[in-house]
C-alpha positions as a printed Julia matrix, in Angstrom:
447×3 Matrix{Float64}:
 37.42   20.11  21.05
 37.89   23.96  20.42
 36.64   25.79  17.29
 40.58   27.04  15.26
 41.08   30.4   14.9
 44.16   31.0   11.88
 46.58   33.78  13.42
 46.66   36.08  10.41
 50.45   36.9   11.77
 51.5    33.05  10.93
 51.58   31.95   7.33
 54.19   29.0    7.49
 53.7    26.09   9.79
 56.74   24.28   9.69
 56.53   20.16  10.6
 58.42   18.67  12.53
 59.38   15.07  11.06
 61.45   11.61  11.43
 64.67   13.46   9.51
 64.6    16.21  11.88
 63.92   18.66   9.08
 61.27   21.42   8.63
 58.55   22.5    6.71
 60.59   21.38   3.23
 61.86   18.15   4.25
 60.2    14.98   2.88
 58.19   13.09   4.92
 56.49    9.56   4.59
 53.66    7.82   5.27
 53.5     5.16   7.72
 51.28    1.97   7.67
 48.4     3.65   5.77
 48.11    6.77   8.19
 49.04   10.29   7.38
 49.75   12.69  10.63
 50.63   16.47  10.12
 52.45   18.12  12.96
 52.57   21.71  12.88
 55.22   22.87  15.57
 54.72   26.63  16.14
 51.04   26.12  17.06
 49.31   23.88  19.72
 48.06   21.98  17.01
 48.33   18.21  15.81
 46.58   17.66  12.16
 46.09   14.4   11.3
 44.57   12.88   7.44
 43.89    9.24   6.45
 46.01    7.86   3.56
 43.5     5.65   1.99
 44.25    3.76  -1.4
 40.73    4.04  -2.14
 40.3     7.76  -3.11
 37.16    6.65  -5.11
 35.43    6.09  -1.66
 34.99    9.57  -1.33
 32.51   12.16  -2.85
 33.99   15.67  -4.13
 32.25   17.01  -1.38
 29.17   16.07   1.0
 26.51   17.75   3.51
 28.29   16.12   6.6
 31.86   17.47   5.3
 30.2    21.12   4.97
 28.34   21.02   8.23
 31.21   19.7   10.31
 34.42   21.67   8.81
 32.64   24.25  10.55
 33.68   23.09  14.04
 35.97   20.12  13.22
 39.39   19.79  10.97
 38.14   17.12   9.22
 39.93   15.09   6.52
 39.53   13.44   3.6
 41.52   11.37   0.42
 40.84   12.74  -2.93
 43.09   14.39  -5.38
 47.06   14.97  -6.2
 46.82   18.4   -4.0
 46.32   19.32  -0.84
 43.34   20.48  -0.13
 42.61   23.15   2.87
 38.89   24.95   3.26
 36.52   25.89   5.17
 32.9    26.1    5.1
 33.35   29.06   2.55
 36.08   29.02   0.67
 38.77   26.34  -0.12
 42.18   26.69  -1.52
 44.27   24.21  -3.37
 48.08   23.38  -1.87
 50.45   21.83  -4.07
 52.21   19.09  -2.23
 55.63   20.04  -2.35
 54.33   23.24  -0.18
 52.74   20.84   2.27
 54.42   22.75   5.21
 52.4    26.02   4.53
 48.87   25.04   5.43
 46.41   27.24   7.37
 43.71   25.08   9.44
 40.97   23.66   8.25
 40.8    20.75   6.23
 43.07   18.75   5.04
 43.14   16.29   1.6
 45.58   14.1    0.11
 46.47   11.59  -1.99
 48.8     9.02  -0.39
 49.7     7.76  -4.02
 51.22   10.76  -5.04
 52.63   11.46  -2.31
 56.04   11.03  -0.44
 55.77   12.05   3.09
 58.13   11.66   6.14
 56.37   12.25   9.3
 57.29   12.45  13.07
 56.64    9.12  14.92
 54.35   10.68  17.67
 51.87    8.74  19.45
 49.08   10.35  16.96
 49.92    8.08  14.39
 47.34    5.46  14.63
 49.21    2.49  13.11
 47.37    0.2   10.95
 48.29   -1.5    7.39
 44.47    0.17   5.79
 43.41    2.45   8.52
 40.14    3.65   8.03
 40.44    6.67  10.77
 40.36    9.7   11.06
 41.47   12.72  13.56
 38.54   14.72  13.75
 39.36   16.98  16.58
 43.41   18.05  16.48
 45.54   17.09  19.67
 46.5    19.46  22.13
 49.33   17.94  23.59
 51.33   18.8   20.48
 54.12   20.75  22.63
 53.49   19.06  25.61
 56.52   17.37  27.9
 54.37   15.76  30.29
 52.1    12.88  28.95
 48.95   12.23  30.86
 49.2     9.39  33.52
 46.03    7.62  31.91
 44.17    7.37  28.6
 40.48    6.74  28.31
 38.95    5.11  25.33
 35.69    5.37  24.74
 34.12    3.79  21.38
 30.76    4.81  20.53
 28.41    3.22  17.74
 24.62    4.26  17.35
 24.4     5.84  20.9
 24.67    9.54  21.04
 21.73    9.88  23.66
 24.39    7.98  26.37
 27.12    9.46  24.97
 26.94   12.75  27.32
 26.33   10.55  30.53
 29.72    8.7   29.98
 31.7    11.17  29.16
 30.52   13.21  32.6
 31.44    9.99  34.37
 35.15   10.54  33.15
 35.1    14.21  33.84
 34.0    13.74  37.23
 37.21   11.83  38.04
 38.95   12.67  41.3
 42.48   11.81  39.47
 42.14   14.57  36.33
 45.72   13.52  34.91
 43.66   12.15  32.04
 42.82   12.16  28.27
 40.09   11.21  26.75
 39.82    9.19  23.39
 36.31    9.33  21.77
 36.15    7.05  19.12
 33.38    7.2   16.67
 32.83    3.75  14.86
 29.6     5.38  13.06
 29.11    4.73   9.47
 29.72    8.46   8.29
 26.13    7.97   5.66
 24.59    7.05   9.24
 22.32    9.79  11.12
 24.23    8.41  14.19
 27.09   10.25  13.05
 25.69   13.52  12.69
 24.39   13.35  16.04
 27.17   11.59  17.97
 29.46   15.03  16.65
 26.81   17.63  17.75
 27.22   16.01  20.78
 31.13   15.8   20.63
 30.41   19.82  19.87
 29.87   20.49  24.15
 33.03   19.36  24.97
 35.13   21.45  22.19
 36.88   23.52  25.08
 38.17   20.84  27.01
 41.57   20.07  26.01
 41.84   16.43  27.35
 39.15   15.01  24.67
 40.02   14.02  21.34
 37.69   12.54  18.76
 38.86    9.95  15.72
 36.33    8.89  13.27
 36.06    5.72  11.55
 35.06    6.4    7.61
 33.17    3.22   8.21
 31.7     0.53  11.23
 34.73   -1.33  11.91
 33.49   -3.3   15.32
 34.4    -2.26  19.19
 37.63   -4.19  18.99
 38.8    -2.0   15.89
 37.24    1.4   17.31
 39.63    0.05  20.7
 42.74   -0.2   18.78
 42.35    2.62  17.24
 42.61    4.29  20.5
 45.49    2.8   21.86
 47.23    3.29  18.77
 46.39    7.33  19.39
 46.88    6.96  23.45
 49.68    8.91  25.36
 49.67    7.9   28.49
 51.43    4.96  30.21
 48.03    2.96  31.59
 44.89    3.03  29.48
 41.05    2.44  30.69
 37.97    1.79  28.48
 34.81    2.87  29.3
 31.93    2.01  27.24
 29.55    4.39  25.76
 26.33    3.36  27.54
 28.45    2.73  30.93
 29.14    4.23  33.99
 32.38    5.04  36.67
 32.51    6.03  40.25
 34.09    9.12  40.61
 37.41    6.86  42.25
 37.46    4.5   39.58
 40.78    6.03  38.01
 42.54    7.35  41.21
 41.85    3.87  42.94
 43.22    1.6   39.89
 46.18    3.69  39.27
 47.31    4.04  42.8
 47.04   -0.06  43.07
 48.77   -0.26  39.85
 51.52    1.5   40.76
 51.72    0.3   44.11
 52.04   -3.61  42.4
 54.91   -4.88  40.75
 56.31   -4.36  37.36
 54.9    -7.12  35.59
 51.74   -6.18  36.6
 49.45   -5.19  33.38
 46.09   -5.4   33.93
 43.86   -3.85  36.83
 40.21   -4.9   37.36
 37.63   -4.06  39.84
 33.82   -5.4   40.32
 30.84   -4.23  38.55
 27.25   -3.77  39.05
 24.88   -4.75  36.38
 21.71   -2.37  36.26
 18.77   -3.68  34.68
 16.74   -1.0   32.73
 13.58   -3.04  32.24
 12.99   -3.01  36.05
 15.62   -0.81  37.69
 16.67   -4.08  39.38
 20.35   -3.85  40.41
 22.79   -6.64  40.96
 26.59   -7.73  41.01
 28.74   -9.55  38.28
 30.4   -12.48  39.54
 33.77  -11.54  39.59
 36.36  -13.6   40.98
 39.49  -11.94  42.31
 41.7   -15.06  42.78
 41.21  -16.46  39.67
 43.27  -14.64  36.63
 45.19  -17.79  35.26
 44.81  -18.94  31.49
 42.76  -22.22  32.83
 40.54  -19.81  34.68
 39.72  -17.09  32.47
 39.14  -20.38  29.57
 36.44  -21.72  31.81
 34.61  -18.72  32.75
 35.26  -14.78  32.52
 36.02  -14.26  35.98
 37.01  -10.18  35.21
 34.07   -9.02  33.47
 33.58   -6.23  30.33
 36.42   -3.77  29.46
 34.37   -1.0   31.5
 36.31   -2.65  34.57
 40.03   -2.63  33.12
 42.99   -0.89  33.57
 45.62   -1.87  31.12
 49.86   -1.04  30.54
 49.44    0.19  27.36
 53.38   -1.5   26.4
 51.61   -4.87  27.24
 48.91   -4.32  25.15
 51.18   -3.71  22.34
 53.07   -6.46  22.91
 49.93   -9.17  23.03
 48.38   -7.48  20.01
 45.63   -5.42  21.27
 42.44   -6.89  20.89
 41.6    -9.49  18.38
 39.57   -7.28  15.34
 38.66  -10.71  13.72
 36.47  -11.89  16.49
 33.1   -11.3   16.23
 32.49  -11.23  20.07
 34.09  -12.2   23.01
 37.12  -10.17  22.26
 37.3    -9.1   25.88
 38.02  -12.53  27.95
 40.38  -13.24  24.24
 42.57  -10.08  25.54
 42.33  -11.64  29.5
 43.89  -14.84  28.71
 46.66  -13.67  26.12
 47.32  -11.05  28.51
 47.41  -13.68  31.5
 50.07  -16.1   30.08
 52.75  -13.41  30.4
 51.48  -11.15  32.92
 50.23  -10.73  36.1
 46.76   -8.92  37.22
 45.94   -7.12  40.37
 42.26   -6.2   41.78
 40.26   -3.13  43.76
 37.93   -5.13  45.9
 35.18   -2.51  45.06
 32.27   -1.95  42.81
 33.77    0.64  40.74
 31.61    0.31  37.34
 27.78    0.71  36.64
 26.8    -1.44  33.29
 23.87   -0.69  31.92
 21.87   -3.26  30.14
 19.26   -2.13  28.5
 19.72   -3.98  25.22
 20.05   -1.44  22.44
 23.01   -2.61  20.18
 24.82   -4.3   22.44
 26.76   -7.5   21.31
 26.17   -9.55  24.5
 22.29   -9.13  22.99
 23.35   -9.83  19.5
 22.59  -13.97  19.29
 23.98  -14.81  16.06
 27.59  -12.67  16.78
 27.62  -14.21  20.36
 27.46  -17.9   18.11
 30.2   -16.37  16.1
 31.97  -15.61  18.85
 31.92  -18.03  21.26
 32.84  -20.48  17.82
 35.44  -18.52  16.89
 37.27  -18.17  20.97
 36.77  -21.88  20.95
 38.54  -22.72  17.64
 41.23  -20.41  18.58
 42.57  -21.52  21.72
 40.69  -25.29  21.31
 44.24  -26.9   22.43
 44.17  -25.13  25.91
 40.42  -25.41  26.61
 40.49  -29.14  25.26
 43.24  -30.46  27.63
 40.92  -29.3   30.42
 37.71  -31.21  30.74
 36.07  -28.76  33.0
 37.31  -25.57  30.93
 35.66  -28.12  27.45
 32.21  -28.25  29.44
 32.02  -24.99  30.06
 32.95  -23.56  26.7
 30.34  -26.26  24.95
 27.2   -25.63  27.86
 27.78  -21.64  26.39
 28.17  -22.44  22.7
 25.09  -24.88  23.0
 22.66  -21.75  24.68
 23.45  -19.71  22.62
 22.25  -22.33  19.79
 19.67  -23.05  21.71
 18.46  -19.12  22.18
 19.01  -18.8   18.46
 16.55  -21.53  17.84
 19.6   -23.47  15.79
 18.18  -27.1   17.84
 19.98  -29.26  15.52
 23.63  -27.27  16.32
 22.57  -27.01  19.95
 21.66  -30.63  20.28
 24.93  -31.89  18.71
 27.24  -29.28  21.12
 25.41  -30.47  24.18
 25.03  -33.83  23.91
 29.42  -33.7   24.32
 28.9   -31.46  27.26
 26.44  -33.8   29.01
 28.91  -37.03  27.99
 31.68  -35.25  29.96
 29.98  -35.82  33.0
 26.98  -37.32  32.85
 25.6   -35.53  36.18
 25.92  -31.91  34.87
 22.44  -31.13  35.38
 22.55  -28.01  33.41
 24.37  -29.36  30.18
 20.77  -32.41  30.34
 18.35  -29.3   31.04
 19.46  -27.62  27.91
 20.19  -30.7   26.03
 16.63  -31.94  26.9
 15.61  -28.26  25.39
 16.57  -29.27  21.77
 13.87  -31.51  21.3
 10.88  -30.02  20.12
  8.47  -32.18  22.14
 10.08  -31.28  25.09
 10.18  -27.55  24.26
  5.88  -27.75  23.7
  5.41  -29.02  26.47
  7.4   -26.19  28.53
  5.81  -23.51  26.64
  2.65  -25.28  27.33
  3.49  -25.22  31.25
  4.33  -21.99  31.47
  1.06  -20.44  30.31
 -0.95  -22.75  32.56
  1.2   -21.81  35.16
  1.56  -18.42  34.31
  5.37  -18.15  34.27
């Protein structure tokens, strides 16, 4: 991000847009989103079309403290809007072409606009996003060879230590897309932008707010939607990357084959509570559908490298999951494409459990329900795959104390194969006598 300076010698910004015309052609808005491109500066503006102009205040503390730095945007009114922190003028629309920065208001009902289809327009039928800091790639003719996407929700404090991870990259063909899935009434907000403020100068990191909490899977599409380059990486906000991570992924993806979409590498979990470091059980050999049903054999999006055409063309990631959205992308992704793997420990993940959803019982229920009833014709025709899935969906019952659910789940698990010792332990858990008297052991024993 970089604070805007308007040069007093420019008053007309002419757009550039889908018809080829300038600053007094029509333009339109696609799928919900609204994206200005003014042509004569190094500037991309982009606003959010909402229907909903009654979801917004005539003006609020966080819109006067962060116009300062950031070209914010709302949906109000039948006129443009374009301000600063002291004084605010009002645009007609049909002079939308003419607009000094700062920022930017409009009403999408009212409206007719027809807008260039650059890779800023974040796609969605009711997009609740919003370009907070402009792109700088506006007249740029070389697109960066990889996108990072970084969603953040209610973690500003590791915020800083992620984003240094990217920056420390030895490949530094990159952009970076910070996307901020904070409710904008949440303190989180506030703080995740002053943070967002250090990193104003460095023209390969681009912000997009949510106007509300939309999930990691949204605050992820919302970045591939707004991605340039050809292969994009996530990184999450409390995680870490070697300083090879990108270099090494990129040079094995594009020493693979073409219908190669997905790179991966291995990851080591460290454990705050104790420091205690140790290794996620990846599995390089096994990527097939009947694999990745039994048992996520890749790990967290931390560890990916994706084509950004096949993410398109699965979907993206599944917004109406409430977890396990990550091994959901792995085994779409595996049933028309092929995966390749850097035999290396490449990402740190942190688990320290502060709002994360692998700590969040009754979404990993939700989740793990959900995955199941989705792709329940694949996982049932494979007995092993059906143990597995029903052994996780019953500890997770289990954990959240729900011992009639977890009893029911695990008693088909155990009848599957009857020697599963793990499917009887936990089965044997949902009876409360049996649970006393472990509860009872353990304090004798000390455990």
């Amino acid at each position: 991000m970089r604070v805007l300076t308007p040069d007093p010698r420019r008053r007309a910004w002419p757009l550039r847009t889908s018809r080829g015309q300038g600053a007094s052609g029509r333009t339109r808005i696609r799928s919900g989103v609204l994206v200005v491109t003014p042509v004569e500066t190094d500037l991309a503006r982009s606003c959010e079309a909402s229907a909903d102009s009654a979801a917004w205040p005539e003006s609020s503390d966080t819109e006067r403290r962060m116009s300062k730095w950031h070209p914010t945007v709302r949906t109000e009114c039948r006129t443009v809007r374009v301000g600063a922190v002291r004084r605010r003028h009002v645009v007609p629309s049909e002079h939308f072409g003419r607009l000094p920065p700062r920022s930017v208001s409009v009403d999408a009902r009212k409206t007719d606009l027809d807008l260039s289809r650059r890779h800023e327009v974040l796609e969605r039928g009711s997009a609740d996003v919003v370009p907070a800091t402009p792109s700088h790639r506006a007249r740029d003719t070389v697109r960066p060879r990889v996108t990072v996407v970084l969603p953040t929700y209610q973690r500003p404090a590791y915020l800083a230590r992620a984003i240094a991870t990217v920056q420390a990259q030895t490949l530094t063909d990159w952009e970076l897309i910070v996307v901020d899935d904070n409710d904008p009434a949440h303190p989180d907000r506030q703080r995740t932008q002053d943070q967002l403020l250090a990193y104003r100068h460095d023209r390969r990191i681009r912000t997009v707010l949510h106007t509300s909490n939309r999930g990691g899977a949204a605050a992820r599409n919302t970045g591939i939607r707004a991605a340039q380059g050809p292969w994009i990486a996530f990184l999450d906000d409390d995680d870490q990357w070697d300083s090879t991570k990108l270099e090494r992924q990129l040079d094995r993806a594009e020493a693979s084959t073409d219908d190669v979409a997905l790179v991966y590498c291995r990851i080591r979990n460290h454990h705050a509570a104790n420091g205690r470091v140790s290794d996620y059980r990846t599995e390089p050999q096994k990527c097939s559908v009947r694999d990745l049903l039994r048992r996520n054999h890749i790990g967290g999006t931390s560890c990916i490298m994706c084509r950004a055409s096949a993410l398109h063309d699965i979907g993206m990631f599944d917004e109406s999951l409430a977890s396990r959205q990550d091994i959901d992308l792995y085994v779409r992704m595996a049933a028309s494409h092929a995966f390749a793997f850097v035999d290396d420990a490449l990402v740190t993940m942190n688990l320290h459990g502060e709002g994360r959803i692998s700590t969040n019982l009754r979404s990993k229920v939700q989740g793990h329900t959900q995955f199941f009833e989705k792709h329940r014709q694949q996982i049932e025709a494979d007995p092993i795959g059906l143990r597995a899935r029903l052994k996780e969906i019953g500890r997770f019952h289990l954990a959240s104390h729900d011992l009639v659910e977890a009893r029911r789940v695990l008693s088909r698990a155990w009848s599957l194969e009857v020697r599963d010792g793990v499917a009887l332990k936990r089965l044997l858990l949902t009876f409360p006598t049996v649970r006393s008297v472990r509860s009872k052991a353990r304090r004798v024993l000390g455990i």
